[in-house]
C-alpha positions as CSV (number, residue, x, y, z in Angstrom):
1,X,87.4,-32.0,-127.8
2,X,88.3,-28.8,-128.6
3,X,88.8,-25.4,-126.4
4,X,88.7,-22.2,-127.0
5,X,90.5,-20.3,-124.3
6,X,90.3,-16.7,-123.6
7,X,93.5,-14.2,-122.3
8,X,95.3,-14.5,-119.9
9,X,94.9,-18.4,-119.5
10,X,96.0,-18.3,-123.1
11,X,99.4,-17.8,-121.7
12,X,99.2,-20.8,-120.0
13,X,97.4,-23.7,-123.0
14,X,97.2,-21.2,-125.8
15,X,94.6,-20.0,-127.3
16,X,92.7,-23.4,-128.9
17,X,93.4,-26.7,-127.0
18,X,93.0,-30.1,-127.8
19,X,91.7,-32.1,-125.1
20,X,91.7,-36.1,-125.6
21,X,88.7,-37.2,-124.2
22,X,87.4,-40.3,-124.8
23,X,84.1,-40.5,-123.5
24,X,81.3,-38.2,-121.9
25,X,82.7,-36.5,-118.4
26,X,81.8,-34.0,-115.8
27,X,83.3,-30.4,-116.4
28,X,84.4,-30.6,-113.0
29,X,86.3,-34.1,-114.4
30,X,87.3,-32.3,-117.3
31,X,89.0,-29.5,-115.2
32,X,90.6,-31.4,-112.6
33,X,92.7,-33.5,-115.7
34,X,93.5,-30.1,-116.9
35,X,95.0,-28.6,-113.7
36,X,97.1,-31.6,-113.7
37,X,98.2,-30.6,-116.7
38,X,98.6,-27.1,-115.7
39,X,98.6,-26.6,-111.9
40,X,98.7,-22.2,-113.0
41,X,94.8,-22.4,-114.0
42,X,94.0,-23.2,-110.4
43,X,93.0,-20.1,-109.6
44,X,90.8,-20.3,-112.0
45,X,89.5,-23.6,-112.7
46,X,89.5,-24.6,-108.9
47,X,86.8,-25.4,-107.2
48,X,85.5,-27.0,-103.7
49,X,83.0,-29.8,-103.1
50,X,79.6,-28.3,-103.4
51,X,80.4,-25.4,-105.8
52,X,78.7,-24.8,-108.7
53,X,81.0,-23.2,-110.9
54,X,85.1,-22.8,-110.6
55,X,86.8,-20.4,-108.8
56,X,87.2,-17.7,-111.8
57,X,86.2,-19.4,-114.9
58,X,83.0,-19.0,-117.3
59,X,83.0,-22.4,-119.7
60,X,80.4,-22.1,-122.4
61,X,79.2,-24.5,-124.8
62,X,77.5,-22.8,-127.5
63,X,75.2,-20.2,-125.9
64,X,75.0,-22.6,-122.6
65,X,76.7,-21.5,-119.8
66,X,78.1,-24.7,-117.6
67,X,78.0,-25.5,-114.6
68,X,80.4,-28.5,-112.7
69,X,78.0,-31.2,-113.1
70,X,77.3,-30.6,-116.9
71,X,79.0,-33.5,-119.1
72,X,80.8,-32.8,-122.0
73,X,81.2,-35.1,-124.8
74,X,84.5,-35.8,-127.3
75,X,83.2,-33.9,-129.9
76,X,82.3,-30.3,-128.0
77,X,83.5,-27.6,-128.8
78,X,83.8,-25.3,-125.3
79,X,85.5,-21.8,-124.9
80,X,86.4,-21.0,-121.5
81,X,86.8,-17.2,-120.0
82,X,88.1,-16.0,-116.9
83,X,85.9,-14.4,-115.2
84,X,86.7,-9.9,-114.5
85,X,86.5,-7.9,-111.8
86,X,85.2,-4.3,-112.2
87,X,83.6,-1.2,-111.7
């Protein structure tokens, strides 16, 4: 699977990651394995039981905006962007 990530978590897995998945998973699945990877995208990736999307992060598949129960598959192709605060 490849991701597209967006600054400033680019500082964190650059900007195109290669994620080995092996078979269809949640994107809450798919998050957790990454914030094990890379406990700094917590506040962004993190979420609690019953939310519906992370913390501070938009993950798109195409022109579908995902939510934690989606599944993503070996061969997407996701870009994720941190969600901005502003006026």
């Amino acid at each position: 699977m490849k991701v597209k990530v967006r600054t400033p978590l680019d500082k964190i897995m650059g900007s195109l990651k290669e994620v080995p998945l092996h078979h269809p998973a949640m994107l809450a699945d798919l998050l957790r394995m990454l914030m094990e990877e890379a406990p700094e995208l917590k506040p962004y990736a993190g979420f609690r039981p019953g939310d519906v999307q992370p913390y501070g992060l938009l993950v798109w598949r195409g022109a579908k905006l995902l939510t934690l129960t989606d599944m993503v598959h070996p061969t997407d192709e996701l870009e994720m962007i941190p969600m901005v605060a502003g006026g």
